[in-house]
C-alpha positions as CSV (number, residue, x, y, z in Angstrom):
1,X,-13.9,-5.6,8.7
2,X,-14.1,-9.2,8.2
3,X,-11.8,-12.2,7.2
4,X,-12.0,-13.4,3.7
5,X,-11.3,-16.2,2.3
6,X,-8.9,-14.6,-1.5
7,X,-9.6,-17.2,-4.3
8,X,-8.3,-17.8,-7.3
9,X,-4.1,-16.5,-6.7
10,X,-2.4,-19.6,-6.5
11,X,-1.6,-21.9,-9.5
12,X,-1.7,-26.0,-8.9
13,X,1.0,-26.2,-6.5
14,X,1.4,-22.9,-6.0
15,X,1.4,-20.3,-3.1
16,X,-2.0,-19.8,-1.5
17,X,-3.1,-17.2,0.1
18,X,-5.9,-18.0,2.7
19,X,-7.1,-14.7,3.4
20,X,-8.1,-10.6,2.7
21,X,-9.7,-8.6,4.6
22,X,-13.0,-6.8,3.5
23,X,-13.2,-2.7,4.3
24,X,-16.7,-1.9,3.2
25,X,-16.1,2.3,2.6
26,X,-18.1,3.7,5.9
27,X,-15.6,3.8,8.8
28,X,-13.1,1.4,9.1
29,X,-9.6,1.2,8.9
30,X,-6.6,0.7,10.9
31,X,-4.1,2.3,12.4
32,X,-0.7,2.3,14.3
33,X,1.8,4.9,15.7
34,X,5.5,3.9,15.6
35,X,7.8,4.5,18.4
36,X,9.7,5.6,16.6
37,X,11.0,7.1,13.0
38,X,12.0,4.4,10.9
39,X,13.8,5.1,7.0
40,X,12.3,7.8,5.8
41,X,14.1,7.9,2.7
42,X,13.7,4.4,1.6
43,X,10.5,1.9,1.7
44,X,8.5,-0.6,-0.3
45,X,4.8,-1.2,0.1
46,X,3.2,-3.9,-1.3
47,X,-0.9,-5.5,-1.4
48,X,-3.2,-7.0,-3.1
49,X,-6.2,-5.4,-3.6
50,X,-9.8,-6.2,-4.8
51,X,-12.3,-2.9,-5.7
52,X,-15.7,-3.6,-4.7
53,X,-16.6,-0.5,-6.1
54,X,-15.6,2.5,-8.2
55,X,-18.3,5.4,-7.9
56,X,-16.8,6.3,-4.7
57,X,-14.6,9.8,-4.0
58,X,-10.7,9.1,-3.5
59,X,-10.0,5.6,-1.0
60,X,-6.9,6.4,1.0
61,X,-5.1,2.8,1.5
62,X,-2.3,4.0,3.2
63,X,-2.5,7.6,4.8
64,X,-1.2,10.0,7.8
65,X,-2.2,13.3,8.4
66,X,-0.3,15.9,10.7
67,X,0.2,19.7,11.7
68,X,-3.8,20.5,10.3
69,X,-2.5,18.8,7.1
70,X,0.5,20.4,6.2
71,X,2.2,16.8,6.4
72,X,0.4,14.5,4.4
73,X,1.2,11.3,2.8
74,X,-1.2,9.0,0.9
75,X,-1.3,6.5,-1.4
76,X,-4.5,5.7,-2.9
77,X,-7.3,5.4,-5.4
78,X,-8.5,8.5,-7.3
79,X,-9.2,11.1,-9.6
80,X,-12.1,11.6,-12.3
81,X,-13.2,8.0,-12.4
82,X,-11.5,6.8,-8.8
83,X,-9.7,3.8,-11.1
84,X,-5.6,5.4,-10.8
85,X,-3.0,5.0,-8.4
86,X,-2.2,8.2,-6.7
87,X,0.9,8.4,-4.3
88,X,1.7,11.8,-3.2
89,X,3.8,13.5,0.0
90,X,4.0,16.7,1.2
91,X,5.5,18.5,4.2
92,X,4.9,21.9,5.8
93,X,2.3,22.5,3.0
94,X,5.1,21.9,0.0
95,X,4.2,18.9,-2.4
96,X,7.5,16.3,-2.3
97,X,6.1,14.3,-5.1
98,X,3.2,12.8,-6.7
99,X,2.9,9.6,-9.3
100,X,-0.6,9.3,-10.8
101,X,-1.0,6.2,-13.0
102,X,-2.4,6.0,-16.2
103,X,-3.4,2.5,-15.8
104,X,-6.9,2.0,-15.0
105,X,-8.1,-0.1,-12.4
106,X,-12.0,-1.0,-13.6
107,X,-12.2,-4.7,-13.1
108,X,-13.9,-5.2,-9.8
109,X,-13.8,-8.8,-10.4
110,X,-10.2,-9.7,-10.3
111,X,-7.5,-9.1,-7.8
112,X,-4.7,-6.0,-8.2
113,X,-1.1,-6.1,-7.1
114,X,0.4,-3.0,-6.6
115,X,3.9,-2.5,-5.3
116,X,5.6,1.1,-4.4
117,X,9.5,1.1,-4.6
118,X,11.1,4.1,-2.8
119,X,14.9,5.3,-2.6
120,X,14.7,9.0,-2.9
121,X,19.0,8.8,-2.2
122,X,18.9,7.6,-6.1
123,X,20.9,9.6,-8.5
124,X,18.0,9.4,-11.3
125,X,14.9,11.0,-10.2
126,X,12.5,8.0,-11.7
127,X,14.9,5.4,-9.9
128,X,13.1,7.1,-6.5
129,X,9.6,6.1,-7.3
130,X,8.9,3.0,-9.1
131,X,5.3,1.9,-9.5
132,X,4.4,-1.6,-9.9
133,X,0.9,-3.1,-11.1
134,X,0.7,-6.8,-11.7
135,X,4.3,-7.4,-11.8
136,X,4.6,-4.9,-14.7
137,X,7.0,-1.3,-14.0
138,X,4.8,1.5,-15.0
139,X,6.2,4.0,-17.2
140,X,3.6,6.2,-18.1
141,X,1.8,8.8,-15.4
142,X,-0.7,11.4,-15.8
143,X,1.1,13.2,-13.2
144,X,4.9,12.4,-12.3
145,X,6.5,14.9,-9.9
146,X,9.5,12.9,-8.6
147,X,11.3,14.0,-5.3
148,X,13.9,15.5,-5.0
149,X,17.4,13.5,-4.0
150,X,17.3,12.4,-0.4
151,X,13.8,13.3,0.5
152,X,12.2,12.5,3.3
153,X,8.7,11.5,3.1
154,X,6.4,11.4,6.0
155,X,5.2,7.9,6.1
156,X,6.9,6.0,8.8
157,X,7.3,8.7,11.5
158,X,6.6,8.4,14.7
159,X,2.8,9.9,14.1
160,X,-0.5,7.9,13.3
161,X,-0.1,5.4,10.0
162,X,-3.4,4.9,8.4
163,X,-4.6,1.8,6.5
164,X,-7.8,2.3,4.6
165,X,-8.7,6.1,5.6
166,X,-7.7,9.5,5.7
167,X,-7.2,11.0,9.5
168,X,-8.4,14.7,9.7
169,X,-10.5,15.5,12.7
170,X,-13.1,12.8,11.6
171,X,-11.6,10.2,9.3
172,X,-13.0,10.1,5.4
173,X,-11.7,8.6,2.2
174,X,-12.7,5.0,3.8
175,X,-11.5,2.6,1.0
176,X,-13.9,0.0,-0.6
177,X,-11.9,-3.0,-1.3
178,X,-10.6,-6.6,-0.2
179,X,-6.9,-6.0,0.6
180,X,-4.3,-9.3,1.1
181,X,-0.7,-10.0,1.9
182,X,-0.3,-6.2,2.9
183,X,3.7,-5.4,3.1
184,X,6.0,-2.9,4.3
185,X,9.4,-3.1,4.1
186,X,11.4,-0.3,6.1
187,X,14.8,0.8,4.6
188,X,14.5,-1.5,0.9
189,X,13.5,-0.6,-2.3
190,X,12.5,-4.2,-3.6
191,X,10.9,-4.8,-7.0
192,X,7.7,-7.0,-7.8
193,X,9.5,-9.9,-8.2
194,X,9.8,-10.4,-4.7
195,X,6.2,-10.2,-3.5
196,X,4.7,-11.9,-6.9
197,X,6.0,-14.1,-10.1
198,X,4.2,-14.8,-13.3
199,X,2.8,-18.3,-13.7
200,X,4.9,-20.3,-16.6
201,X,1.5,-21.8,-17.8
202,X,-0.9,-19.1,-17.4
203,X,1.1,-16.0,-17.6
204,X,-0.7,-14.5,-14.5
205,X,0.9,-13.1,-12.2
206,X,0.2,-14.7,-8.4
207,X,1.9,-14.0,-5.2
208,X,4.1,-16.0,-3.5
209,X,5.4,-16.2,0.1
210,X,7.0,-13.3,1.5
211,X,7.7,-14.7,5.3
212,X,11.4,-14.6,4.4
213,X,11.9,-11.2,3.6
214,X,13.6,-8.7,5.9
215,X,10.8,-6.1,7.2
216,X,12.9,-3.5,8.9
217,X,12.3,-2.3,12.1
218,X,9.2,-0.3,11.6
219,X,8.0,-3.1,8.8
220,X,5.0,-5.1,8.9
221,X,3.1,-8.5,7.0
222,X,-0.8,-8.6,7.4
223,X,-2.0,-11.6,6.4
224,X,-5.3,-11.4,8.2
225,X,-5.7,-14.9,9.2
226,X,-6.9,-14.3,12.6
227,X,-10.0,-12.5,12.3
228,X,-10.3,-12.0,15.7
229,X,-6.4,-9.7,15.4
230,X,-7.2,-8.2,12.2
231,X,-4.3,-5.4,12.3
232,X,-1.5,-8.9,13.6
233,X,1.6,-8.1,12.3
234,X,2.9,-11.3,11.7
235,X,6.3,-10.1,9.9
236,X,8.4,-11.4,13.8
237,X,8.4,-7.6,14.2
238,X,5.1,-7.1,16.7
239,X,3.9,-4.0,14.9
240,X,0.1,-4.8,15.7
241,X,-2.1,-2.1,13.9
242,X,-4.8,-1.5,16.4
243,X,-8.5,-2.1,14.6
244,X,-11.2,0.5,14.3
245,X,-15.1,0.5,14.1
């Protein structure tokens, strides 16, 4: 892994981003076990991502997996063409849920912005999981299983949290990709329009600074601007992921 400069996301005046990090898909990722549980119920992640490329099997960004894989938890790239969103859970061997986007994900030249909203207390079963892409709610899935009310899902346990690889026995699934301003928020379910907002003379959608949200006790805020601390949590929380290979 390496410290990237992430051009282009900030109009005149603008937000800038000064850095990604570059996972190159043979075995590196990172990693961090909580001390304990945090809000298992309710979460948002959010990144930026850039593919490098798509002929690749599945790319697990964010991943744990526990008991010989009866818990798992991932959200990543995947299916036929490895260009959709897939976020799934499961727990002692019984799916929880699963969103697979329709969207396609193709252009490896431009940068992605994906944000996954989660409140499985919510009345409304599609309130529980919101996808977004670029700023834009998705609405239409190839797959949409939604949880049940008052799920828990088993991300944020006190167990190994993956970023950029699947954990079982040897790790797999390394992800390809440039990934920036990587965000978890423990114990919100926040929309897009607090991680991004569309330009008023372009129309695209950039990020803008996230330093003031509230992360949550087992939250986090990569920024990757110290390439020799990678995994520095820099959210005031102190939860370092620990940097492999």
């Amino acid at each position: 892994m390496v410290s990237f400069i992430l051009p282009g996301n900030s109009a005149s005046g603008g937000y800038e981003v000064a850095n990604s990090c570059r996972f190159d898909g043979s075995s590196d990722y990172l990693n961090r076990t909580p001390s304990s549980a945090g809000n298992l119920r309710t979460m948002t992640f959010s990144f930026w991502m850039k593919r490098a490329r798509l002929e690749q099997d599945a790319q697990r960004i964010f991943s744990i997996f526990n008991n010989g894989g009866g818990d798992q938890f991932w959200l990543r790239t995947a299916d036929s063409s490895n260009d959709y969103i897939d976020f799934f859970s499961q727990s002692s061997s019984s799916q929880t849920l699963r969103l697979v986007s329709n969207a396609r994900l193709r252009d490896l030249s431009a940068w992605y912005h994906i944000v996954i909203a989660v409140d499985t207390t919510q009345g409304t079963d599609s309130n529980r999981i919101k996808m977004y892409i670029n700023g834009v709610q998705q609405t239409s899935f190839s797959t949409a299983s939604y949880p049940s009310q008052n799920t828990d899902l088993e991300w944020n346990k006190a167990i190994p949290n993956m970023i950029g690889a699947q954990q079982s026995g040897g790790s797999s699934e390394f992800i390809d990709m440039y990934l920036a301003e990587v965000c978890f928020i423990d114990g919100q379910q926040l929309a897009a329009d607090q991680f991004g907002e569309f330009d008023e003379d372009t129309n695209i959608w950039k990020p803008i600074n996230v330093s003031g949200l509230t992360f949550g006790t087992n939250g986090f805020y990569l920024d990757f601007e110290n390439a020799s601390s990678l995994g520095a949590d820099v959210s005031g929380n102190g939860n370092n992921f620990t940097v492999n290979n």
